[in-house]
C-alpha positions as CSV (number, residue, x, y, z in Angstrom):
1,X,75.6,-36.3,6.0
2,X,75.5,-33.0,7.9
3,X,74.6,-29.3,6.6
4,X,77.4,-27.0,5.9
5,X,77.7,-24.1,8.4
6,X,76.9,-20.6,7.1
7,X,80.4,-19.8,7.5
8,X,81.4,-22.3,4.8
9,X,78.7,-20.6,2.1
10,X,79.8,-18.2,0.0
11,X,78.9,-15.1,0.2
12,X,76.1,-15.2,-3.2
13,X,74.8,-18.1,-1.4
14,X,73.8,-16.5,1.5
15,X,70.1,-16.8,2.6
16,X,67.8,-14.2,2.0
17,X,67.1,-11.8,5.0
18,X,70.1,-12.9,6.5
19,X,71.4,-9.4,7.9
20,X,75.0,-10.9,8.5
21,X,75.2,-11.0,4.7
22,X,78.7,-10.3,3.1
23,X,77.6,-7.2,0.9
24,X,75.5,-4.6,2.8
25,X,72.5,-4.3,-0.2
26,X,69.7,-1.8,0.1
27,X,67.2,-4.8,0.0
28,X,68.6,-6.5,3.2
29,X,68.5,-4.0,5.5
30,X,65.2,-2.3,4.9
31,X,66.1,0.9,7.4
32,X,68.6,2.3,4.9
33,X,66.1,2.2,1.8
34,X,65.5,5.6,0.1
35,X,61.8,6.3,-0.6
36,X,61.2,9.3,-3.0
37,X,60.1,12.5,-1.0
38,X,56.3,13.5,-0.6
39,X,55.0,15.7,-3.3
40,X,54.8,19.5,-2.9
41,X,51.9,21.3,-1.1
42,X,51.0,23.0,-4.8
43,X,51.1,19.4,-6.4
44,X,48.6,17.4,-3.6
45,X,46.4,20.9,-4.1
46,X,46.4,20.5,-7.8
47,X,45.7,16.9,-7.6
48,X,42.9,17.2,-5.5
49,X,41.1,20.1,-6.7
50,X,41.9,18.0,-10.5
51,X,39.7,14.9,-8.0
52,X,36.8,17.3,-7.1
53,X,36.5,19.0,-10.5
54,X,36.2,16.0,-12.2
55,X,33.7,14.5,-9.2
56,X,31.5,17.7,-10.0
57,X,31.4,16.9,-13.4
58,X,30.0,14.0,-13.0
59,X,27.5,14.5,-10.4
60,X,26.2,17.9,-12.3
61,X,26.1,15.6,-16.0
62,X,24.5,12.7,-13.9
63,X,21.9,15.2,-12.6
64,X,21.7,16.6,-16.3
65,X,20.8,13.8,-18.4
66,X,18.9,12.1,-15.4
């Protein structure tokens, strides 16, 4: 008993990956996926200087109570 053809599948039953898929989806073609946009200059800034601050906290209550 032989394999059906890919031709013969329908179209939900199409392997995964398979980039001659019936739909075009967002997960099987990875070059048209949206990612969300990098944050803003001001937002990475705040972020980091949030990173040090809290860094310096430690290290200063570290040396403190040491």
């Amino acid at each position: 008993m032989s394999a059906p053809a890919s031709d013969d599948l329908p179209t939900g039953d199409l392997p995964a990956g398979d980039p001659s898929a019936g739909e075009s989806s967002d997960e099987r073609r990875p070059e048209a996926r949206q990612y969300e946009p990098p944050p803003s200059a001001g937002k990475l800034l705040f972020w980091i200087l949030l990173f040090v601050t809290a860094a310096l906290a430690v290290v200063l209550g570290g040396v403190y109570f040491a």
